[in-house]
DRENNU-369247 format. One record per residue (C-alpha): residue in three letters; residue number from 1; chain; z negated, x negated, y. Coordinates in Angstrom, 1 decimal, always signed. Example, Ala and Ser with C-alpha at 12.3 -4.5 7.8 and 13.67 -1.06 7.14 Angstrom:
2
@resn->ALA; resi->1; chain->A; up->-7.8; east->-12.3; north->-4.5
@resn->SER; resi->2; chain->A; up->-7.1; east->-13.7; north->-1.1
//
This chain:
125
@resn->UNK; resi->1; chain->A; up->-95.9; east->-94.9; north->+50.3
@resn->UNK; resi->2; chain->A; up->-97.6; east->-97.4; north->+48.4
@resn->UNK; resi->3; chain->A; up->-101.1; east->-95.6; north->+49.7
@resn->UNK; resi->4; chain->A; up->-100.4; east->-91.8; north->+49.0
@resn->UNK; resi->5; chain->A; up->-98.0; east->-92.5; north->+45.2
@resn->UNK; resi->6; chain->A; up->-101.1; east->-95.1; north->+44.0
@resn->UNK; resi->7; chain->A; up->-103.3; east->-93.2; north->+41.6
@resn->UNK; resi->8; chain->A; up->-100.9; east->-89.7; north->+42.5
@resn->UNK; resi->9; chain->A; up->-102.2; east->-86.9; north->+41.6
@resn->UNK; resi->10; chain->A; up->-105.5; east->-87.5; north->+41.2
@resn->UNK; resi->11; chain->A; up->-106.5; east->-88.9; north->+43.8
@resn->UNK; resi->12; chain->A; up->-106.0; east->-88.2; north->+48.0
@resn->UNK; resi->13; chain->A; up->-103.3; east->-90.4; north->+49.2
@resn->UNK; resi->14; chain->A; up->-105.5; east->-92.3; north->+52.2
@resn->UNK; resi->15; chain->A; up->-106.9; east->-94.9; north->+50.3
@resn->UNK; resi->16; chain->A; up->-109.7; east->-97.3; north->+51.6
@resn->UNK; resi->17; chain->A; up->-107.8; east->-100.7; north->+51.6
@resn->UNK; resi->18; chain->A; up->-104.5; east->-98.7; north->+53.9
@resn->UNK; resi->19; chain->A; up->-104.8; east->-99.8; north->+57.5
@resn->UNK; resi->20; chain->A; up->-102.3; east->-97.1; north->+59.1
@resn->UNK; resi->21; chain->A; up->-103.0; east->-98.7; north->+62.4
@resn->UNK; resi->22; chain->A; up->-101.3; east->-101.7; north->+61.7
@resn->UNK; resi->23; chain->A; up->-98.5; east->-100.0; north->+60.6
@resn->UNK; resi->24; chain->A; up->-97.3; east->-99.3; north->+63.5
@resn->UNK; resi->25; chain->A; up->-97.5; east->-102.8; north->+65.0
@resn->UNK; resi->26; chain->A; up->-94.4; east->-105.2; north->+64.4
@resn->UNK; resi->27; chain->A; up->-95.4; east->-107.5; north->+61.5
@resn->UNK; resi->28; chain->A; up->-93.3; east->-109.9; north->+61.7
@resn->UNK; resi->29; chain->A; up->-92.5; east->-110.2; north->+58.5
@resn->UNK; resi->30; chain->A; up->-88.7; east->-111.4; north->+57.7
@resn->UNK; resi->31; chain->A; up->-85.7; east->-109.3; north->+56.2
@resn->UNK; resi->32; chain->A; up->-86.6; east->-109.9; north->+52.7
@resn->UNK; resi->33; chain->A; up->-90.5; east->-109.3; north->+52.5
@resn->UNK; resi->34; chain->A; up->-89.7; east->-106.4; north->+54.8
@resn->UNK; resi->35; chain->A; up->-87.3; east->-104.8; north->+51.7
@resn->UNK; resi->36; chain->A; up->-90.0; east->-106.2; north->+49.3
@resn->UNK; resi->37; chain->A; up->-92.2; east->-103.7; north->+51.1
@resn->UNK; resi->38; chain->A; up->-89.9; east->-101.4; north->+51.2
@resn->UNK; resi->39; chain->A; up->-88.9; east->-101.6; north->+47.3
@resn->UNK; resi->40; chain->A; up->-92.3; east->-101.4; north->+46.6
@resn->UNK; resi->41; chain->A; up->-93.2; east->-98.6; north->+48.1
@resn->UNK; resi->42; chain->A; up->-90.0; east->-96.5; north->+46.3
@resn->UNK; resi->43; chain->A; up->-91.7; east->-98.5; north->+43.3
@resn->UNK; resi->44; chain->A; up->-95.1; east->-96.6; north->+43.4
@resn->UNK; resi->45; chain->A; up->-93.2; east->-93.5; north->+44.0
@resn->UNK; resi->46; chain->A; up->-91.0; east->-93.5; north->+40.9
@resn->UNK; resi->47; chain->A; up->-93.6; east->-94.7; north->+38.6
@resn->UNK; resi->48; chain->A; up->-95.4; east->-91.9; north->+40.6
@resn->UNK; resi->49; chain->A; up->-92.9; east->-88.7; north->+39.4
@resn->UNK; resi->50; chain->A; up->-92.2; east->-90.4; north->+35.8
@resn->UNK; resi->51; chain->A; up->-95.7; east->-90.6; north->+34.8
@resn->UNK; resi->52; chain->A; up->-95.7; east->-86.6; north->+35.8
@resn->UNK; resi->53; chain->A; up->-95.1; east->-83.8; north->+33.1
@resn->UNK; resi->54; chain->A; up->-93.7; east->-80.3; north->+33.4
@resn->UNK; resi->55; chain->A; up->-96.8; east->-79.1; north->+33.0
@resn->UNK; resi->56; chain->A; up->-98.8; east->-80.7; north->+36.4
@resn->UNK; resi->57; chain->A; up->-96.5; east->-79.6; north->+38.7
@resn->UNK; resi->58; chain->A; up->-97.9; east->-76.5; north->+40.0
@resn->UNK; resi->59; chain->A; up->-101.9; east->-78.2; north->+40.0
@resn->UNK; resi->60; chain->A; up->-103.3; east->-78.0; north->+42.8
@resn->UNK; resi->61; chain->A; up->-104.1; east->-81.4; north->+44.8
@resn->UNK; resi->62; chain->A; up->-106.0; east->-82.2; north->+48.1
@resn->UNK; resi->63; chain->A; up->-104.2; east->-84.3; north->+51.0
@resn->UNK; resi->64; chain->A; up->-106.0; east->-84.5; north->+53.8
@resn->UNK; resi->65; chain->A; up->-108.2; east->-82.1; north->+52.8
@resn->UNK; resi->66; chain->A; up->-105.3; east->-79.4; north->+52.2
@resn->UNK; resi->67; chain->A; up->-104.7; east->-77.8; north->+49.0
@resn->UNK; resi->68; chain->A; up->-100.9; east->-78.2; north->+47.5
@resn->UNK; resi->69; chain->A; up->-99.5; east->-78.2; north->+44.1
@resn->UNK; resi->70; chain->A; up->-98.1; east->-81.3; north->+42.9
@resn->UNK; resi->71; chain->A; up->-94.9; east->-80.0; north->+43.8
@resn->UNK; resi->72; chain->A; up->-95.3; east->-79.2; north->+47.3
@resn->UNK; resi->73; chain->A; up->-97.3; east->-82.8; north->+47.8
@resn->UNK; resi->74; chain->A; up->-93.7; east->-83.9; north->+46.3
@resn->UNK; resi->75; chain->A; up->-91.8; east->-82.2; north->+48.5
@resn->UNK; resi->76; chain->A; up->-94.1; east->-82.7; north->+51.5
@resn->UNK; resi->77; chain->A; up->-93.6; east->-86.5; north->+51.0
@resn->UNK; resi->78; chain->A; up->-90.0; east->-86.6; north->+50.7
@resn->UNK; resi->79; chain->A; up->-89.3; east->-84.6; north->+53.6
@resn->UNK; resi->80; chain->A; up->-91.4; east->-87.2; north->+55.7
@resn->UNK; resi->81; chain->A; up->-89.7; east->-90.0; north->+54.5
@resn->UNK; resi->82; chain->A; up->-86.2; east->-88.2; north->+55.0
@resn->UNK; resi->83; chain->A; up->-87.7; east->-87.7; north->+58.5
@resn->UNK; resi->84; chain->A; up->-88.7; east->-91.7; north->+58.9
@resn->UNK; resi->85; chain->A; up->-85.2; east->-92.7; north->+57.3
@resn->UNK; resi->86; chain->A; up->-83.4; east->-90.8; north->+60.0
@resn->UNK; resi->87; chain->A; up->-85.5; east->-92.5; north->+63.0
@resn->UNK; resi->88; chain->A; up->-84.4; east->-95.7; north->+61.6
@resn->UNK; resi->89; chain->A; up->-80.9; east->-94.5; north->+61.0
@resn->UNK; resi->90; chain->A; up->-80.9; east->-93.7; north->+64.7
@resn->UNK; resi->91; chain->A; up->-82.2; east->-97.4; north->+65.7
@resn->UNK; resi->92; chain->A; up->-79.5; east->-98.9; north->+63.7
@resn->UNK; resi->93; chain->A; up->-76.7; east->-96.9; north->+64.7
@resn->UNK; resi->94; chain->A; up->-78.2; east->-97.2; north->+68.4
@resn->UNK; resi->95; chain->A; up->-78.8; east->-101.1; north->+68.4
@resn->UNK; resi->96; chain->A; up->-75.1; east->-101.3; north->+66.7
@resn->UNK; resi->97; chain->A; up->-73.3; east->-99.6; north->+68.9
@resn->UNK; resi->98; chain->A; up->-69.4; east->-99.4; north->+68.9
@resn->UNK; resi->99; chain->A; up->-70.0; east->-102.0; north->+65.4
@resn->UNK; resi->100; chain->A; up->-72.0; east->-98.5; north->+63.8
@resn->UNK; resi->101; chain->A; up->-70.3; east->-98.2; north->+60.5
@resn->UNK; resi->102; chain->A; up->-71.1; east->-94.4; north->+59.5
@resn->UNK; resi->103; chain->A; up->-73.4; east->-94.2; north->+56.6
@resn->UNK; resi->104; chain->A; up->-71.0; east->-90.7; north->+55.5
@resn->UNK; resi->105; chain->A; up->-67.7; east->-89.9; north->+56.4
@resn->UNK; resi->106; chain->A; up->-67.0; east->-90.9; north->+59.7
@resn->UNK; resi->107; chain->A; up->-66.6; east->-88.8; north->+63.2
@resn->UNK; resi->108; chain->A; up->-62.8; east->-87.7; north->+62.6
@resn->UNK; resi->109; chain->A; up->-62.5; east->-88.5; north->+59.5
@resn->UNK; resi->110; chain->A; up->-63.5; east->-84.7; north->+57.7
@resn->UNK; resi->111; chain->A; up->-59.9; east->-83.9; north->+56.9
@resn->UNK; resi->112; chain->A; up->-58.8; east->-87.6; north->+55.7
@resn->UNK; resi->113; chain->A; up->-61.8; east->-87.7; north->+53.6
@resn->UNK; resi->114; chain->A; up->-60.6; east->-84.2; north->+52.3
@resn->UNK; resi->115; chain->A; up->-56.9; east->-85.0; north->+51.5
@resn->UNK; resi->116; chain->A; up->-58.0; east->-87.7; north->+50.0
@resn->UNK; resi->117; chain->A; up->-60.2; east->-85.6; north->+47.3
@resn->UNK; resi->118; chain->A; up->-57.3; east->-83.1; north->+47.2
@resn->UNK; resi->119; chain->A; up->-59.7; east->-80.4; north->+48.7
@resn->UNK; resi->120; chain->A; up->-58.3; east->-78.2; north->+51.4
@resn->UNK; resi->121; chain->A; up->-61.7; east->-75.9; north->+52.4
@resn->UNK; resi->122; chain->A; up->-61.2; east->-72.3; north->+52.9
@resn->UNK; resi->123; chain->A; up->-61.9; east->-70.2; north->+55.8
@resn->UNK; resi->124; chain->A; up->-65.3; east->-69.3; north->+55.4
@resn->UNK; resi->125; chain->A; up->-66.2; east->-73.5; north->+54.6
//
């Protein structure tokens, strides 16, 4: 994150100083410098998208040598990380096992959750 967010949009997001390679490796780094990484990265992102106006949304940017607009580079991003979050969702919930504590409403728990709002769904819900 910190990599393709860093100098968004104007330049490509591989920058010289990422290693990618080593990102895959464990680092074995501790809880809290691991969410210091983690924070960061959603750091460079936000300051990222508030630095953007209306008006450079649809300009066209390079990643990887493919054109998008600064939209699509947005959306292209977030969907990967949605994509990574879910991998590690899965580990969790996996490594956890019968102590998995579901992140939404839990299995069973659709109309409980719905009582509870005072929302009965209709037939085509």
């Amino acid at each position: 994150m910190r990599s393709r967010w860093r100098g968004f949009p104007s330049s490509d997001g591989e920058k010289s100083d990422r290693d990618r390679d080593s990102e895959f490796l464990a680092s074995g780094e501790g809880p809290e410098a691991l969410l210091a990484r983690w924070q960061g990265g959603w750091d460079e992102l936000f300051a990222a998208l508030e630095a953007l106006a209306p008006g450079d949304l649809l300009a066209t940017i390079t990643i990887r040598g493919e054109p998008h607009t600064v939209l699509e580079a947005i959306q292209r991003q977030l969907t990967h990380y949605a994509y990574h979050v879910g991998q590690i969702v899965l580990l969790a919930k996996h490594l956890r096992g019968e102590r998995w504590r579901s992140l939404s409403i839990p299995k069973g728990g659709s109309q409980r959750f719905n009582a509870e709002l005072g929302h009965i769904p209709d037939e085509a819900e």
